[in-house]
C-alpha positions in Angstrom: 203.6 -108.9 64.4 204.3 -112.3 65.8 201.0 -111.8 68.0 199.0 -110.9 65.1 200.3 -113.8 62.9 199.3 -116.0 66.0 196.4 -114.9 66.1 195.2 -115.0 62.2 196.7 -119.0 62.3 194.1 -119.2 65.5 191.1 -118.4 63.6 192.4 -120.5 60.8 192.1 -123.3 63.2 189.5 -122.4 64.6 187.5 -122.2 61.4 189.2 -125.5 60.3 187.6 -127.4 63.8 184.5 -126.1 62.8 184.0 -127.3 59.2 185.5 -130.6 60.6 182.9 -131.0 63.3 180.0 -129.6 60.9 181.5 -131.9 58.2 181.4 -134.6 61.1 177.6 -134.0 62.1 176.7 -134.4 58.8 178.5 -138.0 58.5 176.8 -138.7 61.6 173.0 -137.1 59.9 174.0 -139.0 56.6 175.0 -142.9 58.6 171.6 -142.3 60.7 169.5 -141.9 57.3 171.5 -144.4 55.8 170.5 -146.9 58.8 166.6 -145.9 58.4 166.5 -146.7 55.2 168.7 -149.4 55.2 165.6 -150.7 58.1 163.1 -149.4 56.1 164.2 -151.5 53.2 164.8 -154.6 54.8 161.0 -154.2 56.7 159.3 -154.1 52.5 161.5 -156.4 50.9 159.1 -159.3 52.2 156.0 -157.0 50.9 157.9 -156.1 47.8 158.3 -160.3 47.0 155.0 -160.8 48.2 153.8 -158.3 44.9 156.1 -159.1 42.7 154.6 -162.7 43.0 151.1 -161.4 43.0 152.1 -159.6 39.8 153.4 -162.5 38.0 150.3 -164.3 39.0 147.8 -161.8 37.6 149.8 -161.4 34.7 149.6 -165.5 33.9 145.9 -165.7 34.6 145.7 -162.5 32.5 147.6 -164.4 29.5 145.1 -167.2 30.2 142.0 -165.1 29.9 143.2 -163.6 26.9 143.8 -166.7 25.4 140.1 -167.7 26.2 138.9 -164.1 24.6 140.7 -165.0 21.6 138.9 -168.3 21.5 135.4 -166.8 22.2 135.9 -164.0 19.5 136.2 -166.6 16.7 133.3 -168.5 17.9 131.5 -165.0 17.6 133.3 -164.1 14.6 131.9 -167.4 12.9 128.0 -167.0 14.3 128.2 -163.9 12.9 128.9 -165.2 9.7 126.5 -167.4 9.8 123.4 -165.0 11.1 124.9 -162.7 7.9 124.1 -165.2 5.8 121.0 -165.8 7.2 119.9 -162.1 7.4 120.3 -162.1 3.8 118.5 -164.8 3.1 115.6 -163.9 5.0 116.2 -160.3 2.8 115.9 -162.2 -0.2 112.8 -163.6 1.1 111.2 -160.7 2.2 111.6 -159.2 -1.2 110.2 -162.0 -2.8 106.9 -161.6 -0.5 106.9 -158.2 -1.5 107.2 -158.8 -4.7 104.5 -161.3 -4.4 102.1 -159.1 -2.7 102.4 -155.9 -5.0 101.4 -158.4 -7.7 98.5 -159.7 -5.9 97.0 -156.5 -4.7 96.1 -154.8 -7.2 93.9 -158.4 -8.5 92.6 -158.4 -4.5 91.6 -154.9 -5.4 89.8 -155.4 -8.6 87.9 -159.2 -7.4 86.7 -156.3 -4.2 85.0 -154.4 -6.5 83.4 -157.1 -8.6 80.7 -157.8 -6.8 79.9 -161.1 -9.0 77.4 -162.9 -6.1 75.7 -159.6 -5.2 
């Protein structure tokens, strides 16, 4: 009994050792990523300032050529305005011509057929 009790506390131990050392290879696994990336961080952190300045550079020149689009859609705004007002002029205009010329043909017509000098 004592020999079989000894022998059960064995392969306690036994098992024991083993998830310490598997528990310890992992630690090991874990502290080796943890020093990668630890390197892997401290190699981008210049490249990561380096677009995080470019960023904030294209984002002021961005701000400054939307200010200027701002500025250029007025101007456009007002010319178009403007060739509106002239479009309907040149509208009124043209009716007016028309107008004109529908009461004028039909007297073209008539002095055509009137030979008077013939």
């Amino acid at each position: 009994m004592f020999a079989a009790r000894l022998g059960h506390r064995c392969s306690e131990q036994r098992a024991a050792i083993y998830r310490l050392t598997l528990g310890i290879h992992r630690l090991e696994n874990v502290e080796e990523t943890v020093v990668r990336l630890r390197d892997q961080m401290t190699e981008t952190q210049p490249v990561l300032a380096e677009n995080a300045k470019s960023t904030q550079e294209l984002l002021a020149q961005l701000a400054k050529q939307s200010e200027s689009v701002a500025e250029k859609r007025a101007v456009v705004s007002r010319e178009e305005q403007v060739v509106r007002g002239k479009a309907e002029q040149v509208a009124m205009v043209q009716q007016e011509a028309q107008r004109q010329l529908d009461q004028a043909m039909p007297e073209l017509e008539v002095s055509l057929s009137n030979p008077i000098g013939r």
